[in-house]
N, C-alpha and C positions, 0 to 999 in steps of 0.2 A: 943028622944027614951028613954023607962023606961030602968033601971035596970033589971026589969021583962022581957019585952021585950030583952034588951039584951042577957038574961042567957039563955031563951027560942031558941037563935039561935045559943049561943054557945053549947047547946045542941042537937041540931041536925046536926051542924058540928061535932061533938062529933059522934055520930050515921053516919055520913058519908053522911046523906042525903043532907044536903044544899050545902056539898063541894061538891059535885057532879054535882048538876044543875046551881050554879051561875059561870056565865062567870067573872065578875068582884065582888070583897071583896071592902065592907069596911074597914078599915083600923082595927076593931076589930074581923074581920070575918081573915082575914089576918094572924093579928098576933096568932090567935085560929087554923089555918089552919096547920102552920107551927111550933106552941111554940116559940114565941118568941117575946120581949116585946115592947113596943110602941119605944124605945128608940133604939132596932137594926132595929127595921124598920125603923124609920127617918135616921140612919145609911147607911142601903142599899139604899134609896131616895136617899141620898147626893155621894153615889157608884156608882148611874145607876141604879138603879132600876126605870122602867117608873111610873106615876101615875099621874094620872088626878085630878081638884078640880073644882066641878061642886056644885055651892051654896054653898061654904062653907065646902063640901063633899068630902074626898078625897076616890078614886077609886083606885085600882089592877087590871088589868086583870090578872084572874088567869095564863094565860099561860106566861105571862109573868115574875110573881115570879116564876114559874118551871122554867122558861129558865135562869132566875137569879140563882136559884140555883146549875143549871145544871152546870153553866159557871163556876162553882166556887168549881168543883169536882179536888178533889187531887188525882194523879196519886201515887202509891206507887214505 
């Protein structure tokens, strides 16, 4: 994948459009989704966060980074 290509998706996660329709992130679509960097996402992998590698390609199901996150709400 270009760099072109890249910015072209992080921009329309940006605009809301791509976070909307894909069920499952690539792992740059991911960390664009939620702000946060290659290095806390390997973090939450190794926490429980599920994720698939299909060719080399590692996968999110969106719902399941919400429900990672959800899980991890502090009560005051």
């Amino acid at each position: 994948m270009t760099t072109n290509t890249i910015e072209k998706r992080l921009h329309a996660l940006e605009r809301g459009v791509a976070k909307q329709n894909l069920t499952y992130y690539k792992m740059v679509e991911a960390m664009a989704a939620v702000s946060i960097s290659r290095n806390t996402l390997k973090k939450w992998f190794r926490e429980g966060l599920p994720y698939s590698v299909i060719d080399g390609t590692t996968l999110v199901k969106r719902s399941d980074l919400e429900a990672f996150i959800d899980s991890h709400v502090r009560k005051a």
